[in-house]
C-alpha positions as CSV (number, residue, x, y, z in Angstrom):
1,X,-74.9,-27.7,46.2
2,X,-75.3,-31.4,46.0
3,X,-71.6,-33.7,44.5
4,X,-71.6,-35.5,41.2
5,X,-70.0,-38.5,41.3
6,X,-69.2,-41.1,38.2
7,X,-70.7,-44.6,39.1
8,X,-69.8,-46.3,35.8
9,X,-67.6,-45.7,32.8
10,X,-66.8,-47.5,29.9
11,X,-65.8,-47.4,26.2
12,X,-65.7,-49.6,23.1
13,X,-62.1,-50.1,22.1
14,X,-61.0,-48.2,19.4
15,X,-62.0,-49.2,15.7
16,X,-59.8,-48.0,12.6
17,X,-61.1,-46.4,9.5
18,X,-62.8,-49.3,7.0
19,X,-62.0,-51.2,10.4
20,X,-64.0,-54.0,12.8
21,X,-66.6,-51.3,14.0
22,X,-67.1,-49.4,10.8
23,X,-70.2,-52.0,9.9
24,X,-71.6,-50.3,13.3
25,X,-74.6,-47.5,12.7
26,X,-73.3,-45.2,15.1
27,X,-76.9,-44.4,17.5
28,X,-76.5,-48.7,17.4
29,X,-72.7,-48.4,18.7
30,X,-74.0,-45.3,21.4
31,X,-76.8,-47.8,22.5
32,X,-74.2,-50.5,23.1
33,X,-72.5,-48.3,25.6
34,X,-75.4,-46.5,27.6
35,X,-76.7,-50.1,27.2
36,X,-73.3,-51.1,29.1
37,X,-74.0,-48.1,31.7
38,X,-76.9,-49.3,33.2
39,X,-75.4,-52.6,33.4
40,X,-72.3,-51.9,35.2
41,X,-74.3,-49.6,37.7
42,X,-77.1,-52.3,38.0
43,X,-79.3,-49.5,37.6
44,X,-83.3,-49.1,36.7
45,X,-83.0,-48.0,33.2
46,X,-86.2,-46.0,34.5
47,X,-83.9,-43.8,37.1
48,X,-82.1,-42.2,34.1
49,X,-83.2,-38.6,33.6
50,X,-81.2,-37.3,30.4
51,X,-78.4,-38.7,28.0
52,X,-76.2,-36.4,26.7
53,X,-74.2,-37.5,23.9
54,X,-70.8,-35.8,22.4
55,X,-70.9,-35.8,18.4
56,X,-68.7,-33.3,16.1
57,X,-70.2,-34.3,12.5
58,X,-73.5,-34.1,13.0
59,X,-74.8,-35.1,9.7
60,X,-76.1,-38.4,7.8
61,X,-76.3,-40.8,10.2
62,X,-75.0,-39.3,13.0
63,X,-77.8,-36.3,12.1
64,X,-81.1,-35.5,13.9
65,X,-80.0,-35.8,17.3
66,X,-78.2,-38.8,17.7
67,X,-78.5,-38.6,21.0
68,X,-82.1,-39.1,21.3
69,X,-81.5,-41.7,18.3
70,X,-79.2,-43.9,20.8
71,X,-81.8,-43.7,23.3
72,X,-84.5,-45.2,21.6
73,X,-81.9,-47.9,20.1
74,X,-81.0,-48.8,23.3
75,X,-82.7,-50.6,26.4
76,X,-84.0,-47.1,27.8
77,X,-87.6,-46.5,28.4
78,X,-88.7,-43.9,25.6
79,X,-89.6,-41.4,28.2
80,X,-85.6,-40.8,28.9
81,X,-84.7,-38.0,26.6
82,X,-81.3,-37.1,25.0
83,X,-79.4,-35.0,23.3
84,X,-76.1,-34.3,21.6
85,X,-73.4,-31.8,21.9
86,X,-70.6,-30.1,19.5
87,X,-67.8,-28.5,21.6
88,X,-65.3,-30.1,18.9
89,X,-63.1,-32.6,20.7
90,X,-64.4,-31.8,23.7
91,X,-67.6,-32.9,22.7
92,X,-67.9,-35.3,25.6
93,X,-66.2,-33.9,28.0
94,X,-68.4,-31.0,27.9
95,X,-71.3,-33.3,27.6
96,X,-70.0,-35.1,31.2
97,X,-69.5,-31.4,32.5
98,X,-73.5,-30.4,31.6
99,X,-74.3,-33.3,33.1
100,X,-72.5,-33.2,36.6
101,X,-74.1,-29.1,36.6
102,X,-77.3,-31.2,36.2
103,X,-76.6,-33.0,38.7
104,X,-74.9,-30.8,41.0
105,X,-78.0,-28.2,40.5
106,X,-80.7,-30.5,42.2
107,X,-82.3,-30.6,39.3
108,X,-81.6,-34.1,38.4
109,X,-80.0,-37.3,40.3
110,X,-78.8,-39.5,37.2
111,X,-77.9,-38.4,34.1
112,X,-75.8,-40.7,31.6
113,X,-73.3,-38.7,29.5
114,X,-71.2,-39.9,26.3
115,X,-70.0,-39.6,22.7
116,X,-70.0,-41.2,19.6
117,X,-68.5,-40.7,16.3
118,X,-68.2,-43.1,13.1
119,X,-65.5,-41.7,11.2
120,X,-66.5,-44.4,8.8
121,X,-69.0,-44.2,8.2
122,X,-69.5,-40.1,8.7
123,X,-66.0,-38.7,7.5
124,X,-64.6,-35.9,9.3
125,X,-65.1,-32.5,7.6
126,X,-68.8,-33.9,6.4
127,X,-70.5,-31.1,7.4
128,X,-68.8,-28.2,6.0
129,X,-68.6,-29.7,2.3
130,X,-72.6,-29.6,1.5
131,X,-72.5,-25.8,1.9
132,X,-70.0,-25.1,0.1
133,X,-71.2,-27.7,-3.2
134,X,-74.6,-25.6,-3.0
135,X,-72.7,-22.2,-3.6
136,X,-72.8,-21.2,0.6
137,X,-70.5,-19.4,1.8
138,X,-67.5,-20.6,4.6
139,X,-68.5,-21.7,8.0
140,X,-66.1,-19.1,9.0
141,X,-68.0,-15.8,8.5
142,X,-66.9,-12.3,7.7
143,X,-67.0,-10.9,10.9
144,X,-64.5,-13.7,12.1
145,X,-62.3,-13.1,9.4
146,X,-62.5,-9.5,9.6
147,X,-61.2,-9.7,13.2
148,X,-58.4,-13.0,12.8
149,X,-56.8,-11.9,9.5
150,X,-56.2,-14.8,7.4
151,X,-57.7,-17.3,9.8
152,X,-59.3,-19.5,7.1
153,X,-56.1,-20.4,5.6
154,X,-55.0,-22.4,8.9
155,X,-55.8,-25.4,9.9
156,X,-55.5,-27.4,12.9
157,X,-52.4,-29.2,11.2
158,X,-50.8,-25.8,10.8
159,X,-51.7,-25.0,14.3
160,X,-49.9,-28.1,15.1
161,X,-46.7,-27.0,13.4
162,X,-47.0,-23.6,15.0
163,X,-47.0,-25.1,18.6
164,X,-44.2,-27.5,17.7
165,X,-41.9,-25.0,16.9
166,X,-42.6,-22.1,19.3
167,X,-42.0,-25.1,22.1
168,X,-38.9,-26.3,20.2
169,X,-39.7,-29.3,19.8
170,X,-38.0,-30.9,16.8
171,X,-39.7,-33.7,14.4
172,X,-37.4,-36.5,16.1
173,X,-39.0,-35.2,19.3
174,X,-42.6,-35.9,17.9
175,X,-41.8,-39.1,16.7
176,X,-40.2,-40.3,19.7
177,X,-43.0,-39.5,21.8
178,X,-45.5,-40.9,19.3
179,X,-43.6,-44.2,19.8
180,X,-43.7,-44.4,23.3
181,X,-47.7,-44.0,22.9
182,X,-47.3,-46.7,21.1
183,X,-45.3,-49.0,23.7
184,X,-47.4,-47.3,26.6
185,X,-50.7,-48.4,24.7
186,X,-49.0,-52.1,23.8
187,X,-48.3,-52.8,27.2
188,X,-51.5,-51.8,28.8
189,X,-53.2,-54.2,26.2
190,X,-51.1,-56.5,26.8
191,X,-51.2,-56.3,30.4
192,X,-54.6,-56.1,30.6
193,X,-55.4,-52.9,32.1
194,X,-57.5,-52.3,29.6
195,X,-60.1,-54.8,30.2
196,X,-62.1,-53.6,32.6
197,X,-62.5,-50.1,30.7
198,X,-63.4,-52.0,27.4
199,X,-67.1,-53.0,26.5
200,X,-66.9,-56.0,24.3
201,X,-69.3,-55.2,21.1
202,X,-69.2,-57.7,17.9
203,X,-66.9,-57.0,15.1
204,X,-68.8,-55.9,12.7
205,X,-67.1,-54.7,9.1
206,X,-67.7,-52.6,6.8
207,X,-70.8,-54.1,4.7
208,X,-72.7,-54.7,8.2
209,X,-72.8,-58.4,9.4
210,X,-71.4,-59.4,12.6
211,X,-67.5,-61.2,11.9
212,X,-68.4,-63.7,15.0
213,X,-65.7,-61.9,17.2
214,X,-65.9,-59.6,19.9
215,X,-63.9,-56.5,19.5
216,X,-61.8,-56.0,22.7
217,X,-58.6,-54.5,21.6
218,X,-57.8,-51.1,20.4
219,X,-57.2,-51.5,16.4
220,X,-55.2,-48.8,16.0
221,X,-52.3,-49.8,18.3
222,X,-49.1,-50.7,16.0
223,X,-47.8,-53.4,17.5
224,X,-45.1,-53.9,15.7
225,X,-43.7,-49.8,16.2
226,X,-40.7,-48.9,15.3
227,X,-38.7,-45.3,15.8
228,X,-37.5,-45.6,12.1
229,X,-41.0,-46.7,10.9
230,X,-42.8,-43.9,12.6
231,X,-40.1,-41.2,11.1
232,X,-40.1,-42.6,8.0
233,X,-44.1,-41.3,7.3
234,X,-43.9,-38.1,5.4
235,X,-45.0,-35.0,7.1
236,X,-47.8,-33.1,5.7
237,X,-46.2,-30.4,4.6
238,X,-42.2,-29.8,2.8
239,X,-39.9,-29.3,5.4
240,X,-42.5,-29.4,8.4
241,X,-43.1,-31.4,11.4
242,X,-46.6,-33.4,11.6
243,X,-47.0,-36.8,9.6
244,X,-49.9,-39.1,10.1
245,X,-47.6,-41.1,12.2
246,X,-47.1,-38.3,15.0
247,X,-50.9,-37.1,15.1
248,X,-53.9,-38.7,16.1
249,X,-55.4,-41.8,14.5
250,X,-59.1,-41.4,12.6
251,X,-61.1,-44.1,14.5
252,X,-64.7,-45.1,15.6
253,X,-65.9,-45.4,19.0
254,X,-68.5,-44.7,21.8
255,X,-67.8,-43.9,25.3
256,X,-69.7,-42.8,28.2
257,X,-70.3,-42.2,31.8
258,X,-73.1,-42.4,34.5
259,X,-73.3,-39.0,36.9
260,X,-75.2,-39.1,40.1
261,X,-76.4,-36.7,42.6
262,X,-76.4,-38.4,46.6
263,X,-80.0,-39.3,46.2
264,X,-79.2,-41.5,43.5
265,X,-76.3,-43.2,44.9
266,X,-79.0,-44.1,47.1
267,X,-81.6,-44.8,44.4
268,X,-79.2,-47.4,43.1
269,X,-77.5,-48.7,45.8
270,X,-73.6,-48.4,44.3
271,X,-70.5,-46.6,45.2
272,X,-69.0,-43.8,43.5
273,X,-65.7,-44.7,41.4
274,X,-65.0,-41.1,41.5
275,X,-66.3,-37.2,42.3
276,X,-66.5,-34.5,40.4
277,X,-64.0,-32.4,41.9
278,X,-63.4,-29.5,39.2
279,X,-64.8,-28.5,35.9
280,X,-63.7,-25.4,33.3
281,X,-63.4,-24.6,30.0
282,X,-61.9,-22.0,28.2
283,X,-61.5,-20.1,25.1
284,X,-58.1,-19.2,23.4
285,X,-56.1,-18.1,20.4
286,X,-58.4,-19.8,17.2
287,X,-55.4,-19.7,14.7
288,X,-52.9,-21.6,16.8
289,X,-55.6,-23.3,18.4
290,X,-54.6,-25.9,20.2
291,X,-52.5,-24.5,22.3
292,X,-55.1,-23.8,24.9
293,X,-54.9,-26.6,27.5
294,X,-51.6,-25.1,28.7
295,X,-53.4,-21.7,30.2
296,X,-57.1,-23.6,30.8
297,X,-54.9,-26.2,33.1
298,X,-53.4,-23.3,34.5
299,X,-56.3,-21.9,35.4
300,X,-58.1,-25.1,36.9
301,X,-54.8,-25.8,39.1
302,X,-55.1,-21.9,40.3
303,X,-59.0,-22.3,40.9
304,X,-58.5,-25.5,42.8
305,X,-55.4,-24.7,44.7
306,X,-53.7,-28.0,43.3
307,X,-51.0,-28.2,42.0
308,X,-49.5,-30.4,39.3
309,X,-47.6,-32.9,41.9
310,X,-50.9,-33.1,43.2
311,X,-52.4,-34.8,40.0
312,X,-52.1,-38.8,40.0
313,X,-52.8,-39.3,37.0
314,X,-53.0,-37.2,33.5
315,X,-55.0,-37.5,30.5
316,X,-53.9,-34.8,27.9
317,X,-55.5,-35.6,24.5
318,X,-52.9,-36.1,22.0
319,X,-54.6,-35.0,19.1
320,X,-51.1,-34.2,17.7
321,X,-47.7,-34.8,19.5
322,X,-46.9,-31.3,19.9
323,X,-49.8,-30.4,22.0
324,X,-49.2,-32.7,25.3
325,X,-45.5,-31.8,24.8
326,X,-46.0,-28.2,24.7
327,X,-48.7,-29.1,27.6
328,X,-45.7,-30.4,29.9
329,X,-42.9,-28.2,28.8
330,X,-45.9,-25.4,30.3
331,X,-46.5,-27.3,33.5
332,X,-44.2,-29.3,34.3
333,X,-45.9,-31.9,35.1
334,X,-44.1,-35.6,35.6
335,X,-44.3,-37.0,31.9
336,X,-44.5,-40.3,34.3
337,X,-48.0,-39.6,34.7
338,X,-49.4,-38.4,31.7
339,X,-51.0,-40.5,28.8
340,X,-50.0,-43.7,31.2
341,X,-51.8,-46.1,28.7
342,X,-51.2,-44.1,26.0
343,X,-52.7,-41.9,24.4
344,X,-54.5,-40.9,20.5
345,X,-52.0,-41.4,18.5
346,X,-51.8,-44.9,19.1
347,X,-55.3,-45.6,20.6
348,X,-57.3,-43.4,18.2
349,X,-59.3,-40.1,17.9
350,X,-63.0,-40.2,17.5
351,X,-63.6,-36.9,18.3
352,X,-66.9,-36.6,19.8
353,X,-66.3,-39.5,21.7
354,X,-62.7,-39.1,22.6
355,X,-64.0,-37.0,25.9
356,X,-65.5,-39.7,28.0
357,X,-63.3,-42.2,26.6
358,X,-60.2,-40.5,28.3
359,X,-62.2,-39.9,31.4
360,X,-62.8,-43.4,31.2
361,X,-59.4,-44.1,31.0
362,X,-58.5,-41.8,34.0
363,X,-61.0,-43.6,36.1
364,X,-59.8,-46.8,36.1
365,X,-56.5,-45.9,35.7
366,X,-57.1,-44.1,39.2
367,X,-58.2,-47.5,40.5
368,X,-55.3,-49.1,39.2
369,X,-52.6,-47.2,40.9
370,X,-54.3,-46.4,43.8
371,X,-54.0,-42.5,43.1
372,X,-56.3,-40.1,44.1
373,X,-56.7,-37.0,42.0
374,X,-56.9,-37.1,37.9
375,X,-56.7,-34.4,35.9
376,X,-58.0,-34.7,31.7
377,X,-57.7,-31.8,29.3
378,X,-57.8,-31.3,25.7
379,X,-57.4,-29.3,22.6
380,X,-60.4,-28.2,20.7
381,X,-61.1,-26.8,17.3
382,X,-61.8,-23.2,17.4
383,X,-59.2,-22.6,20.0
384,X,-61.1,-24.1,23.3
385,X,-60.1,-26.1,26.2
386,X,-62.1,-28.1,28.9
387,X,-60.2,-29.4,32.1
388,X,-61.9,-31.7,34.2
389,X,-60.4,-32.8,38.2
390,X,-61.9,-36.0,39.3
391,X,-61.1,-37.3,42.6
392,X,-61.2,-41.3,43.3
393,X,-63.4,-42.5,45.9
């Protein structure tokens, strides 16, 4: 079976709701970035075989396979094909794992894979309020309900609060750690190590034209965080844990990386960043739901025969501070390397994208401190998990 290794990654930095990206049409903001690909590989746009792009709500302008819809916005010929994904958050990552199968099957040698989502422009929870205005029943059926009791009354914000308290962690906890993705995120910025990860697009707000900057800097990163500012959010329930200050940020964004077989490192003359070393997903418990990176990480350490000291470099989505505390309390992992630049909460969340942006992240970040194994997982709605082992070349 032939390697997949990741030639080129990037991502557009983060763009907050109303924000400097919101004026993008998202298959416009996905072309950017595949556009960005082929750059940063110096590659034939003609040796791409498939894009395969991560999207949760499908719907409006991000409908009709926006995928395909980014291909023909960008600079590939129309004979490249694409298509687009829903594993939830995961959305991308799964979309990078179909392609390095692709790839690792023979049956293709280049294969760009990505994610987009304009929470803009295409709020989140789009696609289950249409049905339920014409007189449709719940995207959750009877059969589901039947066997998870109640399920429908909990939400991934409940889930949250579950996985906070059967960890023990306490709200000061959450709020602590959502600072330091704050400071993480500040000083990578600041620092620069971001740079080389970050595509430059224009700025362009909310009623469509260009604002004559390039957007280079993550939008969502409070520079100015403080412990007592961050505690001082209300929490979403009486009494209970998770306020928008400790869970992830609503943002826009498109990410993506190029996968290559051997014969296309040839093909294209470049060296691999990184190989596909490992690739899994899993499903779990649907009410609690995000607690299943703890066992699918598990799992991919087992498979591997790695363990977590092994790991350079982790990227554990922090969709809400309980989940990559939980994550480490189950590992124990060194909190040292985990969410190194950050992480959601302070960078953003734009779910269908947020899979390729981490392993974006991981790559260069891998590059950076001269690690050699990098490890990304995260929580998905439904109760799903995809882990994903790169190893720097």
């Amino acid at each position: 079976m032939s390697e997949a290794y990741i030639v080129a990654a990037t991502r557009t930095a983060g763009g907050r709701k109303g924000g400097r990206l919101s004026g993008w049409h998202p298959a416009d903001l996905a072309a950017q970035v595949i556009n960005g690909l082929v750059d940063r590989a110096g590659a034939d746009p003609a040796l791409v075989e498939d894009v395969i792009l991560g999207c949760v709500s499908q719907t409006g302008e991000q409908a009709m396979n926006v995928g395909r819809n980014a291909v023909l916005a960008s600079k590939l010929p129309e004979s490249v094909p694409g298509t687009t994904i829903d594993r939830q958050c995961g959305s991308s990552q799964q979309a990078l794992h179909f392609a390095a199968q692709a790839v690792m099957a023979g049956s293709m040698d280049v294969v760009i894979a990505g994610g987009v989502e304009s929470m803009s422009r295409v709020p989140m929870f789009s696609t289950i309020k249409l049905p339920q205005k014409a007189g449709m029943g719940h995207y959750m059926s009877p059969g589901i309900r039947q066997r998870y009791d109640g399920v429908e009354e909990f939400s991934q914000f409940m889930g949250a609060e579950m996985i906070a308290k059967k960890y023990g962690h306490s709200k000061e906890d959450l709020d602590r750690y959502s600072l330091q993705s704050h400071q993480r995120a500040m000083d990578a910025a600041r620092s620069g190590r971001f740079e080389e990860e970050i595509l430059p697009v224009p700025a362009r707000s909310a009623e469509g034209g260009d604002d004559g900057e390039l957007h280079t800097v993550d939008e969502g990163i409070r520079f100015d965080a403080s412990l007592e500012g961050i505690a001082g959010v209300a929490t979403l329930q009486e009494g209970g844990y998770i306020s928008a200050a400790n869970a992830s940020q609503i943002c826009d964004g498109a990410s993506g990386v190029m996968v290559v077989s051997e014969r296309g490192l040839k093909a294209m003359g470049v060296e691999p960043l990184a190989r596909i070393h490992h690739m899994s997903v899993i499903g779990h418990d649907p009410v609690i739901m995000l607690e299943a990176p703890l066992p699918a990480t598990e799992q991919a350490l087992k498979k591997t025969g790695l363990s977590a000291d092994a790991i350079d470099a982790f990227e554990v989505n922090e969709a809400f501070a309980p989940v990559p505390l939980a994550w480490l309390s189950a590992t124990g992992a060194d909190p040292e390397r985990m969410n190194i630049n950050g992480g959601a909460i302070a960078l953003g969340h734009p779910l269908g994208s947020s899979g390729t942006k981490l392993m974006t992240t991981l790559v260069h970040a891998l590059k950076q401190r001269q690690g050699r194994y990098g490890l990304q997982t995260m929580c998905e709605g439904g109760g799903m998990a995809n882990v994903t082992i790169i190893e720097r070349l």
